[in-house]
N, C-alpha and C positions, 0 to 999 in steps of 0.2 A: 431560569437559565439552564440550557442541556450540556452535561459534559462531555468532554470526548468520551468516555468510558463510558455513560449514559449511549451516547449517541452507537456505538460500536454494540454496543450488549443488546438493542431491537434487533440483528440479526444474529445472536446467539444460537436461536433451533436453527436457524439454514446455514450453520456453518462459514457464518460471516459473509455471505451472499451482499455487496453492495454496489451500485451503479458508480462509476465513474466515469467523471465527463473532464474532457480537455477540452485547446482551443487551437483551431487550427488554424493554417496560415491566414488567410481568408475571411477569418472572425467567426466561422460558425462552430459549432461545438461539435465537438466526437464524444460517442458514450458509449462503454463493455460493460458488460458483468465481469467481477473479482471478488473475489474471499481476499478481505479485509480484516486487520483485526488492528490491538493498540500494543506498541513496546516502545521501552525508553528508547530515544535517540541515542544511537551511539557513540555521538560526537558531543552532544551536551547531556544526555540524561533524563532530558525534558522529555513528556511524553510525544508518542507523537502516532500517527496513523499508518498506516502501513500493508503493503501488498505484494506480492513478488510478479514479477512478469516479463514477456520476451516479444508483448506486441509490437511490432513494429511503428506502427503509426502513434499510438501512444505514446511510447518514447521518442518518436520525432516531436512529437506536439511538446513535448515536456523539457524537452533539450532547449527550444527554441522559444517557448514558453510556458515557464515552473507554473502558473497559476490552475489550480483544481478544484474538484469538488465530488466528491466523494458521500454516496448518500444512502444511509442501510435504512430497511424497516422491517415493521412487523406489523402483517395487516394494513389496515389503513393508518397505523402510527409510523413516523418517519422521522431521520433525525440528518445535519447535512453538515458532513466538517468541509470547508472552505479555507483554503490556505495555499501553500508553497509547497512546492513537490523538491525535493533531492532524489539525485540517483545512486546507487550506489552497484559497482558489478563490476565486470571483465572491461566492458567498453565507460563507462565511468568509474575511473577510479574516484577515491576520496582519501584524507589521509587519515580520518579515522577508521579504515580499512585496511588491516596490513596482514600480512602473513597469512593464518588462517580465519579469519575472522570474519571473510564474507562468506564463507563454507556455514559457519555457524547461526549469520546474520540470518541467512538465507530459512536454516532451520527454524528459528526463532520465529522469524514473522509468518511460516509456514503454521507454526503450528500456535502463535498468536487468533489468525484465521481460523482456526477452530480443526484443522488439519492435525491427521497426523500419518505414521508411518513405519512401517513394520521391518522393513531394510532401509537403515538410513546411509547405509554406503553405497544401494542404487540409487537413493533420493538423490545425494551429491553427485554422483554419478552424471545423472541426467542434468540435473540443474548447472553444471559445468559445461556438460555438452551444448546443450541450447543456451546456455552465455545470459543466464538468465537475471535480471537487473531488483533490486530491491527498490520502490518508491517509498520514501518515509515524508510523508506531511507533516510542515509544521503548519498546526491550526492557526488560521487567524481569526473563523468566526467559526460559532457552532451553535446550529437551529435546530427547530422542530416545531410540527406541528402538535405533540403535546407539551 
């Protein structure tokens, strides 16, 4: 059995490089590239998966339907967490989101992802400006092909 943290740590050297696939109106799938990584959920604590982003299409597909699959590797090893997406941001609030706390969210799962940053009052900065949204998956299944 792969854990999430298993699953997240094959893209460790790329900086948490992992494919994410949504679904779109239509049933067929949309897939990006995302730096990925794992932080507690901040509404329950539980782990959970995690990306920051301002795709447009992506967050329609997830607004309209949370189901995801998020898929990191290394080489020809690969690992795929499967689950429910939450949003958290400017355009979705949440109420475990209050004051300054998506400012910091935001940094967290940045640098979860294997990110980091040398001005973090232009990182907020920007990530404010583009109204940028946190995806936290909560896993329901998690594979691989080791």
């Amino acid at each position: 059995m792969t854990t999430l943290e298993e699953a997240a740590d094959l893209a460790s050297s790329e900086i948490g490089l992992a494919v994410v696939s949504t679904v779109r109106g239509d049933g067929t799938v949309q897939a990006s590239l995302v730096n990925a990584g794992v932080v507690a959920h901040p509404g329950t604590g539980e782990p959970a998966c995690a990306f920051v982003t301002y795709g447009k299409v992506k967050l329609a597909n997830l607004r309209a339907r949370p189901q995801i699959a998020v898929t990191f590797r290394d080489g020809w090893r690969w690992a795929t967490v499967e689950g429910t997406a939450e949003l958290a941001g400017p355009d979705d609030p949440q109420p475990w989101v209050t004051g300054d706390a998506l400012r910091l969210l935001l940094r967290e799962v940045f640098a979860a992802a294997g990110g980091s940053h040398d001005d973090w009052a232009e990182y907020d900065r920007v990530m404010a400006e583009q109204r940028r949204t946190v995806v936290l998956i909560t896993p329901g299944r998690v594979y691989s092909n080791g």
